[in-house]
C-alpha positions in Angstrom: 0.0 0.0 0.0 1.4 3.6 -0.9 1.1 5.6 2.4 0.5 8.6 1.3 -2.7 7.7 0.3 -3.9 6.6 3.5 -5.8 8.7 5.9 -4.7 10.1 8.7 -6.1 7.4 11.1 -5.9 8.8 14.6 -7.8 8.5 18.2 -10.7 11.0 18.6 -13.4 11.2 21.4 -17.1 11.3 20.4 -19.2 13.2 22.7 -23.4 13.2 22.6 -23.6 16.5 24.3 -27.7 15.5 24.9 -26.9 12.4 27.1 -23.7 13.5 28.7 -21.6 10.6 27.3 -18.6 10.5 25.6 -16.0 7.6 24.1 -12.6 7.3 22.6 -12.3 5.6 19.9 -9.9 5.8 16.4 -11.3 7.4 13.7 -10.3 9.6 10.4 -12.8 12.5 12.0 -10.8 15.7 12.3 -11.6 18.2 14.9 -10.2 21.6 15.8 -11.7 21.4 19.2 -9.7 19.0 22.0 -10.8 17.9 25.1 -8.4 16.5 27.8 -9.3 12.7 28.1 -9.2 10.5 31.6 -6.1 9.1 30.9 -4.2 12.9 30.7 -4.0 13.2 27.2 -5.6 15.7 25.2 -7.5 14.6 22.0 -9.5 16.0 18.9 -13.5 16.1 20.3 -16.0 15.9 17.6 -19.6 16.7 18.8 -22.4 14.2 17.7 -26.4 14.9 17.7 -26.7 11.3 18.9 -25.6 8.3 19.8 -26.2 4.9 21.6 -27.0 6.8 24.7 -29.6 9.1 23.6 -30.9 7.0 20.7 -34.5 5.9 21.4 -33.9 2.4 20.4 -30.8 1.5 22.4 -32.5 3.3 25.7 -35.6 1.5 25.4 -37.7 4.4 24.4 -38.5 3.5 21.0 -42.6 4.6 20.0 -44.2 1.4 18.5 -46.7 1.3 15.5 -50.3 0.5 16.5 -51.2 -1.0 13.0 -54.2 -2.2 13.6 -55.0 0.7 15.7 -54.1 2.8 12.1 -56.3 0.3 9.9 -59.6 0.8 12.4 -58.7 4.4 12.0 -59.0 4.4 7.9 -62.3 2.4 8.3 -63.9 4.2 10.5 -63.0 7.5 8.4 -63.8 6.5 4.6 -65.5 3.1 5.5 -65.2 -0.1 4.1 -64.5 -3.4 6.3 -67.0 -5.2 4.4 -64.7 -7.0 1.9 -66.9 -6.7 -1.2 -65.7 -4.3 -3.3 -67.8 -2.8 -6.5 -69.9 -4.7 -7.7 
């Protein structure tokens, strides 16, 4: 492999601002902000909207589809239910 074509492939902390969490990980995500990590060392810190902390279906909080609830619904507003069809 020519190196020069290879990204820069370096650690960099994720944070989900919305949950509070954060994780270091390596990654070719640059970052002008740094953030000093646990261990002493300072690292590039790249902000995410969310992650497996604040995402509804890793926390449990994930809305579920009443379909039949939705199919009732239709009926009731432009009727049907009976099966026939035109006839």
């Amino acid at each position: 492999m020519q190196q020069e074509k290879q990204p820069d492939y370096h650690p960099v902390v994720f944070r989900d601002r919305s949950a509070g969490y954060a994780f270091l990980t390596r990654s070719t995500a640059t970052s002008d902000r740094t953030i000093e990590w646990d261990d002493g060392e300072t690292y590039p810190v790249v902000d995410v909207e969310i992650s497996s902390e604040s995402h509804p279906f890793y926390t449990g909080k994930a809305r579920t589809v009443d379909t039949e609830g939705r199919i009732a619904q239709f009926e009731r507003r432009y009727g049907g239910g009976d099966g026939g069809g035109t006839s």
